[in-house]
C-alpha positions as CSV (number, residue, x, y, z in Angstrom):
1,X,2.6,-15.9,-14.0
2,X,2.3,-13.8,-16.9
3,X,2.7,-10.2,-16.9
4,X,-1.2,-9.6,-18.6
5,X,-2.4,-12.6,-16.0
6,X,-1.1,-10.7,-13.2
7,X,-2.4,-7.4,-13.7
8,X,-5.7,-8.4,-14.4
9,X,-5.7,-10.5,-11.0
10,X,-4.3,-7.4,-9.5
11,X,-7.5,-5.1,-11.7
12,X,-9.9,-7.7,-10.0
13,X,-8.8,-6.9,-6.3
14,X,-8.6,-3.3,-6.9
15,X,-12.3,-3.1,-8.0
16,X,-12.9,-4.9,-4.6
17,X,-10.5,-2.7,-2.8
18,X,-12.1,0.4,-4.0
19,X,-15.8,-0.7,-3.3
20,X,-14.3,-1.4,0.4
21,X,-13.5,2.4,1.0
22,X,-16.2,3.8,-1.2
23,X,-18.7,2.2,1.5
24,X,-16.1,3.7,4.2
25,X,-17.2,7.2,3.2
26,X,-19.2,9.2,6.1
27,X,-22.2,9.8,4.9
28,X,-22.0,13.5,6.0
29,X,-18.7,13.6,3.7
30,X,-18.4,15.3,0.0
31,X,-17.6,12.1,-2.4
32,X,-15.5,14.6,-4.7
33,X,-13.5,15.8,-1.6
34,X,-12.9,12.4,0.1
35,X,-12.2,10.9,-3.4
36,X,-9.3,13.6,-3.7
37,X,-8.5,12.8,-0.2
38,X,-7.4,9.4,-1.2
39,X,-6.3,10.5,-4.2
40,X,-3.6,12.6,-2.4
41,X,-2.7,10.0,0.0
42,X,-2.8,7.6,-2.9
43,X,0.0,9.5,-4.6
44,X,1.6,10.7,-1.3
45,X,2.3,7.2,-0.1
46,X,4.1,6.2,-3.5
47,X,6.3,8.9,-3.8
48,X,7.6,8.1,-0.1
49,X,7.9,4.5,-1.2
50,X,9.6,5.5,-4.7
51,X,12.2,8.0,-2.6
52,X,12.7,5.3,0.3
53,X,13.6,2.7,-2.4
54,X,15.8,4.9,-4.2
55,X,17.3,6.0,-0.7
56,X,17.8,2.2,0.1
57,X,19.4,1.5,-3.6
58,X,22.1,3.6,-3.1
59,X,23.4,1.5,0.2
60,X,25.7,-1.0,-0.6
61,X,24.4,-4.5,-1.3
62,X,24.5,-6.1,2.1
63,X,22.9,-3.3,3.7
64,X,20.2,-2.5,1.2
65,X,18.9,-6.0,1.6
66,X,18.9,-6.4,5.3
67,X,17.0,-3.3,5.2
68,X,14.6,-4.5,3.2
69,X,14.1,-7.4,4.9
70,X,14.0,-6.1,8.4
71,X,11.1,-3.7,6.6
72,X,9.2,-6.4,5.5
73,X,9.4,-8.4,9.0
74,X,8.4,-5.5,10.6
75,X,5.2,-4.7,8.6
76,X,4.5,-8.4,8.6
77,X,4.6,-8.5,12.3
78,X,2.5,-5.1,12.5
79,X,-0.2,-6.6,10.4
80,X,-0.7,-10.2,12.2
81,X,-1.0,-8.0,15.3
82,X,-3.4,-6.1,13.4
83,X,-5.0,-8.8,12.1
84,X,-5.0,-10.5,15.6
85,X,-6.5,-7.1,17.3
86,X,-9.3,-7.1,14.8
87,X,-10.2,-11.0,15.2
């Protein structure tokens, strides 16, 4: 898929996305403050993903990929049991 193709597909869930935890927001809540909120845990959130990637970069080959991939089983287990809970 093309670059532009894929952002935009990626634009068109955000605006979803966002609508989803706008309607979250308590109505006794400040928008402002729980916007920030997010914001900050927005930002939070990819720094500890950028600094675990970087950590995992610098492991040899072999190791950096198992990593990864026991990761990625691990949040794929988390989120069918999740997913299963909320069914």
């Amino acid at each position: 898929m093309p670059v532009a193709a894929a952002m935009a597909l990626v634009g068109f869930f955000a605006i979803f996305h966002g609508y989803a935890h706008g309607i979250e927001t308590p109505e006794t809540a400040s928008g402002l403050l729980y916007g920030l909120g997010f914001v900050a845990a927005t930002a939070l959130l990819h720094g500890l993903g950028v600094g675990i990637g970087l950590l995992v970069d610098r492991l040899e080959a072999g190791q950096g990929r198992q990593l990864v991939r026991i990761a990625g089983s691990a949040a794929a287990v988390v989120g069918v049991a999740m997913l299963a809970n909320a069914v």
